[in-house]
NUMARFI-726112 format. One record per residue (C-alpha): residue number from 1; residue in three letters; x, y, z. Coordinates in nm, 4 decimals. Example, Ala and Ser with C-alpha at 12.3 -4.5 7.8 and 13.67 -1.06 7.14 Angstrom:
<atoms>
   resi   resn          u          v          w
      1    ala     1.2300    -0.4500     0.7800
      2    ser     1.3670    -0.1060     0.7140
</atoms>
This chain:
<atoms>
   resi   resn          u          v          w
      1    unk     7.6775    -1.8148     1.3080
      2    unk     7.6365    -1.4762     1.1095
      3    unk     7.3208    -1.2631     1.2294
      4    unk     7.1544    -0.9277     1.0702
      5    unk     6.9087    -0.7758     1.2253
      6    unk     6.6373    -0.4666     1.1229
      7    unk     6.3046    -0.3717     1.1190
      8    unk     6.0282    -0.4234     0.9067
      9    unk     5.6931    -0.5496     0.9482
     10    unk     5.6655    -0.3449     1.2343
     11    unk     5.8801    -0.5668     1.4173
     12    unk     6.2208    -0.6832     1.4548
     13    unk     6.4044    -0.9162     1.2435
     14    unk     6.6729    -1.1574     1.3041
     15    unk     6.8791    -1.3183     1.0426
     16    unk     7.0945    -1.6263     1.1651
     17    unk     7.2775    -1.8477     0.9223
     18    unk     7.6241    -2.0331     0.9006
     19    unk     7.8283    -2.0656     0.5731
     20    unk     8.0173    -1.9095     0.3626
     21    unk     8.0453    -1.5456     0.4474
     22    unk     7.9936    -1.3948     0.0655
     23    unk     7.7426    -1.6458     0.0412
     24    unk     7.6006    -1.4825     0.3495
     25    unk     7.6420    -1.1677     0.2291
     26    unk     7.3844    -1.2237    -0.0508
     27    unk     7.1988    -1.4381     0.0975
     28    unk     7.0993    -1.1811     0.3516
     29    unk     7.0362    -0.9339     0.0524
     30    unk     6.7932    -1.1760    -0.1004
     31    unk     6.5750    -1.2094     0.2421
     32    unk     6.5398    -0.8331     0.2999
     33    unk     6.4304    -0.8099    -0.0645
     34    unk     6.2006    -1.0874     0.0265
     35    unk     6.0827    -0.9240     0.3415
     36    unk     6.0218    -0.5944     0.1621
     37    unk     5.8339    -0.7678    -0.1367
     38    unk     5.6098    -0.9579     0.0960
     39    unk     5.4735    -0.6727     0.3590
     40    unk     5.4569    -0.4635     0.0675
     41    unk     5.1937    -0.7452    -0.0621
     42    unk     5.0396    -0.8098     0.2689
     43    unk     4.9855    -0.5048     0.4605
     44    unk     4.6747    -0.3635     0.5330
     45    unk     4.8457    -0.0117     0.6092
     46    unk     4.8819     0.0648     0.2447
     47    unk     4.5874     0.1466    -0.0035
     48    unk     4.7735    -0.0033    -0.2670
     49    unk     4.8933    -0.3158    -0.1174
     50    unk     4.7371    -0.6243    -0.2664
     51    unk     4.5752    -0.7291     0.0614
     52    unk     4.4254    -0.3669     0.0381
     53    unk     4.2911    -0.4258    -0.3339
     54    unk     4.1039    -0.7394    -0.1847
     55    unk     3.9253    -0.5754     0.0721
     56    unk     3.8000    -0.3021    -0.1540
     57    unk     3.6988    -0.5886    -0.4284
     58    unk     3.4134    -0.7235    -0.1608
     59    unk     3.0895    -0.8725    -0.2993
     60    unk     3.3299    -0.8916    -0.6166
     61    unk     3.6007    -1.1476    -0.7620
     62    unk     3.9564    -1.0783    -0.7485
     63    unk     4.2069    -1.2464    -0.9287
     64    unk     4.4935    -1.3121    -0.6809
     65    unk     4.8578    -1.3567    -0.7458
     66    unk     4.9812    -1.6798    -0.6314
     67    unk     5.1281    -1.5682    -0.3091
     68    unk     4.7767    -1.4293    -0.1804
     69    unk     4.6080    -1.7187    -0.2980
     70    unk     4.8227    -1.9612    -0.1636
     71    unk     4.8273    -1.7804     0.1729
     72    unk     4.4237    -1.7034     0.1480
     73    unk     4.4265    -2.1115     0.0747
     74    unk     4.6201    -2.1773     0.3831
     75    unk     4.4133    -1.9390     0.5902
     76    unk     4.0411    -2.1688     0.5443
     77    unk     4.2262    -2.4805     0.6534
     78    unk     4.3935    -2.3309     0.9899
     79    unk     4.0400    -2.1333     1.0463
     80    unk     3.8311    -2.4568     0.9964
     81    unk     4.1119    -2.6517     1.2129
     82    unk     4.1009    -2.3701     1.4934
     83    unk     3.7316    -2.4202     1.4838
     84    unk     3.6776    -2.0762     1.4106
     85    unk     3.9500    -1.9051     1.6863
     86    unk     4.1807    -1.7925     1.3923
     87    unk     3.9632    -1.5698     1.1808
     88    unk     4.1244    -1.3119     0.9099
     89    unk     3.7497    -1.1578     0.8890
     90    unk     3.8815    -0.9315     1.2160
     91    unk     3.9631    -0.5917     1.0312
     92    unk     3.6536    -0.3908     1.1708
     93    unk     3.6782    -0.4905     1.5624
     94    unk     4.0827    -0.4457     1.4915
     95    unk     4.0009    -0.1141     1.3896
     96    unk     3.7321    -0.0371     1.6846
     97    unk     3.9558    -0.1564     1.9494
     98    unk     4.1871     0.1536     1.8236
     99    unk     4.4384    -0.0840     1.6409
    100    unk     4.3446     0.1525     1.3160
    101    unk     4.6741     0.2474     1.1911
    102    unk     5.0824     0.0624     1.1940
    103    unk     5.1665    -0.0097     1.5567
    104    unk     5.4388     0.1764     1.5924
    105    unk     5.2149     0.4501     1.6207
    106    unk     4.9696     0.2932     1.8428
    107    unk     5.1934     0.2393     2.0799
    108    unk     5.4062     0.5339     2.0684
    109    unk     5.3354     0.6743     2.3405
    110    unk     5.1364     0.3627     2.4971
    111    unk     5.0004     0.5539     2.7455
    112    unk     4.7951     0.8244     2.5096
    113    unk     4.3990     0.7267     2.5189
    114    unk     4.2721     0.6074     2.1989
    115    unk     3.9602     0.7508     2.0721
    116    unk     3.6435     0.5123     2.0914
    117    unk     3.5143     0.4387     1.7636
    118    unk     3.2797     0.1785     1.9510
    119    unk     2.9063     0.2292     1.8660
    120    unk     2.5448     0.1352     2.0706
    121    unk     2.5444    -0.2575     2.1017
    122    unk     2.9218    -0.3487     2.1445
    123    unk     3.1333    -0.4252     1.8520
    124    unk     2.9830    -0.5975     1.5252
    125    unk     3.0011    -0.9426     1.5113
    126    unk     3.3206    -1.1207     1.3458
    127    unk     3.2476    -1.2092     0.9732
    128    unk     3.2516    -1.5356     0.8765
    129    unk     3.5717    -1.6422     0.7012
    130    unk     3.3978    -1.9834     0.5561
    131    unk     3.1975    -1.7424     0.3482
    132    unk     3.4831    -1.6550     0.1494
    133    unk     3.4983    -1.8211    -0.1917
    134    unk     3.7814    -1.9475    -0.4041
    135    unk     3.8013    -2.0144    -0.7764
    136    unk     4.1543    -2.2308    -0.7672
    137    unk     4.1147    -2.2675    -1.1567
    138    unk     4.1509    -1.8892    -1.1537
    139    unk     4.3572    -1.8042    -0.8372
    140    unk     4.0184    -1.6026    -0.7926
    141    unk     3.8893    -1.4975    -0.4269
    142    unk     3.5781    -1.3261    -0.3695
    143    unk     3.4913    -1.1764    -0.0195
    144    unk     3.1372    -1.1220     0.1143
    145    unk     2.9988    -0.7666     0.0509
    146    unk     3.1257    -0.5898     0.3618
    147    unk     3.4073    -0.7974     0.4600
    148    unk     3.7478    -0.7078     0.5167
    149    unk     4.0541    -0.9117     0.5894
    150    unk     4.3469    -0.8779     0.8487
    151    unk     4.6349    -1.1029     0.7595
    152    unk     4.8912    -0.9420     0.9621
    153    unk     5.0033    -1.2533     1.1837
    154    unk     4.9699    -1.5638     0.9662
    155    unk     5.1341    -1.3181     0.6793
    156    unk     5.3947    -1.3020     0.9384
    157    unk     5.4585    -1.6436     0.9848
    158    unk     5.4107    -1.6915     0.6304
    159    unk     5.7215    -1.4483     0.5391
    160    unk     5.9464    -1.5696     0.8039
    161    unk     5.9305    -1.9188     0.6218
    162    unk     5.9747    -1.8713     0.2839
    163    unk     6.2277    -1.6156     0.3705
    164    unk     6.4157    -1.8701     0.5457
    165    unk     6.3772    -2.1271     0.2621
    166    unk     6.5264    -1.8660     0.0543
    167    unk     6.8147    -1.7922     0.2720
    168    unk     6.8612    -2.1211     0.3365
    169    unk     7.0263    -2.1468    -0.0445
    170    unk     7.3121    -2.0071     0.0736
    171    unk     7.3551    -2.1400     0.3903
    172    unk     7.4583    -2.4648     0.5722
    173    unk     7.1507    -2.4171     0.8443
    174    unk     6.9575    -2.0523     0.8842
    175    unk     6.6906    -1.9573     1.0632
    176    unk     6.4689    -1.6086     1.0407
    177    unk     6.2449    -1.5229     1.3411
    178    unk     6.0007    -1.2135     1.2942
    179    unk     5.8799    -1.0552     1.6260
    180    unk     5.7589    -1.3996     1.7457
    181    unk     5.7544    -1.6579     1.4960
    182    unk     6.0749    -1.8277     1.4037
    183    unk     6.1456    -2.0808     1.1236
    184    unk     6.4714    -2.2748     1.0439
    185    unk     6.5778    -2.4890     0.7886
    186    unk     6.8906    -2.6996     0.8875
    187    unk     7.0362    -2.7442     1.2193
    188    unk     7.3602    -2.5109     1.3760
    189    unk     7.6721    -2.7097     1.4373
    190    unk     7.7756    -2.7936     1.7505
    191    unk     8.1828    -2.7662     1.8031
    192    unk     8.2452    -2.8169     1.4859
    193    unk     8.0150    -3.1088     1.4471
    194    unk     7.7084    -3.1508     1.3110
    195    unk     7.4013    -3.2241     1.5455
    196    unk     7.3564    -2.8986     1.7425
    197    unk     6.9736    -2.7499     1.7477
    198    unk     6.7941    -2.4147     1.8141
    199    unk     6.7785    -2.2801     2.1377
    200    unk     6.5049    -2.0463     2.2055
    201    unk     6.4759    -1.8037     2.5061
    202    unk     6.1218    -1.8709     2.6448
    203    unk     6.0384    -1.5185     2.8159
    204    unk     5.8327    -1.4445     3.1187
    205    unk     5.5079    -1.2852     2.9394
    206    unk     5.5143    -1.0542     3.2684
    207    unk     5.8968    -0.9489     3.2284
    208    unk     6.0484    -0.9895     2.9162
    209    unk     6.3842    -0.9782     3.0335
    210    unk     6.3209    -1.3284     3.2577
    211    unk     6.3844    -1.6676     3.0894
    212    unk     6.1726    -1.9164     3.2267
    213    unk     6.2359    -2.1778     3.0279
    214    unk     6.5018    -2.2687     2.7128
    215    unk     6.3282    -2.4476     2.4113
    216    unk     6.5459    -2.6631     2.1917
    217    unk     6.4036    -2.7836     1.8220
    218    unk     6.5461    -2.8713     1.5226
    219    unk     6.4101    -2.7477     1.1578
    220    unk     6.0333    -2.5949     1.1751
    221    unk     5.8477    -2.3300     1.3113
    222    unk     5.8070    -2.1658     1.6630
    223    unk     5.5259    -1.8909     1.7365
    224    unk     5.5106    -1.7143     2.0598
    225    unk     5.1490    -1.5177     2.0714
    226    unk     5.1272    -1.3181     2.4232
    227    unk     4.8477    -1.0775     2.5626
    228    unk     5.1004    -0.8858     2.7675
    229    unk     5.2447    -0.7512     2.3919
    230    unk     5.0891    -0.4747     2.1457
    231    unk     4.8821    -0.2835     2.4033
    232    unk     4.7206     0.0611     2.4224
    233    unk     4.5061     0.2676     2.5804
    234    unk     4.1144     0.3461     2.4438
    235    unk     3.8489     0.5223     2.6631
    236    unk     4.0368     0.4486     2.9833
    237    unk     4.1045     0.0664     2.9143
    238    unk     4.3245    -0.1135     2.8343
    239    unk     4.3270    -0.3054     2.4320
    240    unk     4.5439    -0.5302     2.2614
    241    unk     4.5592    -0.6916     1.9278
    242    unk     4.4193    -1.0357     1.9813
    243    unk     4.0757    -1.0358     1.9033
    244    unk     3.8569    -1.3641     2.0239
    245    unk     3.6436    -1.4129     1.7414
    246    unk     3.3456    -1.4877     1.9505
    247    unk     3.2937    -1.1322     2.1144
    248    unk     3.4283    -0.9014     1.8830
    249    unk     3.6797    -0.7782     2.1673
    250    unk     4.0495    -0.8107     2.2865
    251    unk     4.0762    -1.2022     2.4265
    252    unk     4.0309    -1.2953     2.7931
    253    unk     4.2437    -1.5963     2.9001
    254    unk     4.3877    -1.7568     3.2188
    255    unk     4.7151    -1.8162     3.0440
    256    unk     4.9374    -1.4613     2.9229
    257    unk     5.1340    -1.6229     2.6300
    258    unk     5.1187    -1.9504     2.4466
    259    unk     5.4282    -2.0851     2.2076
    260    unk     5.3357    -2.3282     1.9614
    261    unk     5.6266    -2.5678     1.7995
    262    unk     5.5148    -2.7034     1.4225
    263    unk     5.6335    -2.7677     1.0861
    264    unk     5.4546    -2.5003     0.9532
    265    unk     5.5586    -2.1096     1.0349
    266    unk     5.1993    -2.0414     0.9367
    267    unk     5.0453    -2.2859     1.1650
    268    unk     5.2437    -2.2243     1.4535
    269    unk     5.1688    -1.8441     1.4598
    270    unk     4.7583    -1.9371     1.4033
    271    unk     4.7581    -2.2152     1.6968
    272    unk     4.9583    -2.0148     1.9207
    273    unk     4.7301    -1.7409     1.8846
    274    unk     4.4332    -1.9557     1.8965
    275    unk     4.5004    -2.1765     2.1605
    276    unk     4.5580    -1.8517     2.4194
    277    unk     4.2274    -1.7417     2.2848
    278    unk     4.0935    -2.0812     2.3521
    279    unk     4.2530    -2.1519     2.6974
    280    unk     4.2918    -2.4794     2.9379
    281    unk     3.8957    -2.5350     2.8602
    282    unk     3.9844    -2.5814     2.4947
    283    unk     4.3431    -2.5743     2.4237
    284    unk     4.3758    -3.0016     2.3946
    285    unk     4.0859    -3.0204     2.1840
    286    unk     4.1975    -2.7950     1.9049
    287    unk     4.5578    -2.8458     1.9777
    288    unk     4.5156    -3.2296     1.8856
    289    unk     4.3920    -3.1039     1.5201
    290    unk     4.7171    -3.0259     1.3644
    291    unk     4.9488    -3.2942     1.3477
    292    unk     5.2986    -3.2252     1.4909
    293    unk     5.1808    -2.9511     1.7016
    294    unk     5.3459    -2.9000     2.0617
    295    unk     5.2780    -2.5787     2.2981
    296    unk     5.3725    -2.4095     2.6255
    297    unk     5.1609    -2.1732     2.7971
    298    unk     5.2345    -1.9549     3.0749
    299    unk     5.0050    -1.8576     3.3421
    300    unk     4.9372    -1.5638     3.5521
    301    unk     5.1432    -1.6788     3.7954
    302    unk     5.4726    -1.7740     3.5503
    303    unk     5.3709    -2.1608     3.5803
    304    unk     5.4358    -2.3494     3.2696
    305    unk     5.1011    -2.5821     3.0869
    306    unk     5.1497    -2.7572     2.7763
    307    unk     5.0983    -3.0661     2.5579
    308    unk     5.2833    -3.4103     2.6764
    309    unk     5.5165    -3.3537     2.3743
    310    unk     5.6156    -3.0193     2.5010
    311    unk     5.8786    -3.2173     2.7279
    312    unk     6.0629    -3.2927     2.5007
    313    unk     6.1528    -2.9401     2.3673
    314    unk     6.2514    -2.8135     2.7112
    315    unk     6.6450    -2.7992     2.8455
    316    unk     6.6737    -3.0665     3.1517
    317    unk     6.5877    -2.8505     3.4341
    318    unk     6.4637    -2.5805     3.3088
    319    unk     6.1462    -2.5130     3.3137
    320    unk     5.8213    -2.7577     3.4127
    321    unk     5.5209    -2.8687     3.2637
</atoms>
C-alpha cells in the first residue's frame, strides 16, 4: 500500500492505494488536482468560489455547473431523509457562533475569545432548505432572498468520493479519507491474496490518541462527525461547528461522536452528523431512512451505541455495542 498525505480543505488528507507505482505516481497527481479543483468550487471562504456566486445570486436564478447541481441535488434528498437535521441553509448561525472565517484560524489559538456577533432574541432561525428551487432542464438553482448556503461537510464527503473513483483508475483498490470521511473503491490484499478489507481506527471522541474500537468494511463510505472536534472560544463559551437546525446553536447530545458506514461518502458524512444531532431519542428513526446505513456512537462515558448491523463492522473483541 502506497500513501500521500497533505492538507487541503482545511484538513488532512490521506491517499492509500496499491498498484503499480508510476501508475501511483499519477494517479496521486490526478486526486490533488481533483482536490484543488473541487474546494476551489465549494468553499465558502472565497468570494469567487462558485458556492460564493450562489449565495450572492439569492432571490435570483443561477445557472450551476454540473458538479454544484449535482451536489445541490443530492443535498434536498439527504435534508428531506434527515427530516430536516442536515440543513446547508446554516451559513448565518455558522457565522454567529464565530465560525466566520477558514478554521485554521479559528482555532489557532483555540483558546482566544471570539467576538459575539449574537444579537437581542438568540440567533435567527435556520432557513428552510426545501425552499430552494431547481430547474434540472437548466442545471438552474435559485435560493430564497436572504439565504445563504454552507456546504462544507457534505462537499467534503462529496470530494473524498469522486476523488477516490478517480484514483481508483490507476489502482488495484484505493481509498481517500478527508478529516473524517473515508471512501474506498476495491478492497487491500491480504498476504498476497485477495480478500483483505479496511481497517479503521475508531478514536475515543475524549482522547484521540485511544482506539476503542477497530472497524472493518469493504468498498463505501465511512463518516466520523464528533462534538469534541472544531471548537473555540466566543464570549466565554465554548462553540463548535455543528449547528442543530432547530435552535440556531452548536448541538447538544448525550453521545460525543457518531460514525456512519454507507455506500455513499455524501450520505455517510450527512447521517453521521445528523444522527449526533438527533441522539438515542431519534437516531433509529432517521437512521432506518437510508438504506445500507450502519452507525456507532460513543457516549460520554466511552460506551459504544449503534444499529444491530454495526456488529458486523467491529473486530471480534474489540469494542461492544
Amino acid at each position: 500500500m502506497e500513501y500521500e498525505e497533505f492538507r487541503a480543505m482545511n484538513t488532512a488528507i490521506v491517499l492509500a492505494a496499491e498498484g503499480d507505482p508510476p501508475a501511483l505516481a499519477r494517479g496521486f497527481a490526478a486526486a490533488r488536482e481533483h482536490i484543488a479543483a473541487s474546494e476551489a468550487r465549494f468553499t465558502r471562504f472565497s468570494p469567487e468560489s462558485e458556492l460564493s456566486q450562489l449565495n450572492r445570486s439569492a432571490g435570483g436564478w443561477f445557472m450551476a455547473s454540473d458538479e454544484l447541481f449535482a451536489l445541490l441535488w443530492q443535498a434536498r434528498a439527504l435534508n428531506e431523509a434527515t427530516e430536516g437535521l442536515f440543513n446547508p441553509a446554516v451559513l448565518e448561525v455558522l457565522e454567529l457562533a464565530g465560525y466566520d472565517r477558514s478554521l485554521d484560524t479559528v482555532l489557532a489559538p483555540f483558546d482566544r475569545l471570539r467576538p459575539g456577533r449574537g444579537r437581542p432574541g438568540g440567533p435567527p432561525p435556520v432557513g428552510d432548505f426545501r425552499a430552494v428551487e431547481f430547474d434540472q432542464a437548466r442545471r438552474a438553482v435559485r435560493l430564497p432572498p436572504g439565504m445563504r448556503l454552507d456546504l462544507g461537510g457534505i462537499a467534503k464527503g462529496w470530494i473524498a468520493e469522486q476523488t477516490a473513483r478517480r484514483l481508483a483508475a490507476y489502482s488495484e483498490a484505493c481509498a481517500v479519507s478527508a478529516g473524517g470521511d473515508l471512501y474506498a473503491v476495491g478492497v487491500p490484499r491480504r498476504d498476497g491474496d485477495a480478500g483483505g478489507a479496511w481497517q479503521i481506527a475508531l478514536a475515543d471522541p475524549r482522547d484521540d490518541e485511544q482506539t476503542l474500537a477497530v472497524v472493518r468494511t469493504g468498498p463505501g463510505a465511512v463518516a466520523t462527525s464528533s462534538q469534541m472536534k472544531r471548537r473555540w472560544r466566543q464570549d466565554g463559551h465554548e462553540r463548535h461547528h455543528l449547528i442543530d437546525p432547530r435552535t440556531g446553536l452548536p448541538a447538544q447530545s448525550e453521545w460525543l461522536s457518531v460514525t456512519a458506514i454507507a455506500p455513499e461518502a455524501a450520505a455517510a458524512e450527512v447521517f453521521a452528523k445528523a444522527l449526533l444531532i438527533a441522539g438515542p431519542a431519534g437516531a433509529e428513526r432517521i437512521a432506518g431512512r437510508c438504506e445500507g446505513l450502519a452507525f456507532i456512537a460513543v457516549d460520554r462515558e466511552g460506551l459504544l451505541w449503534g444499529s444491530a448491523n454495526a456488529k458486523g463492522y467491529l473486530d471480534h473483541g474489540i469494542g461492544t455495542i
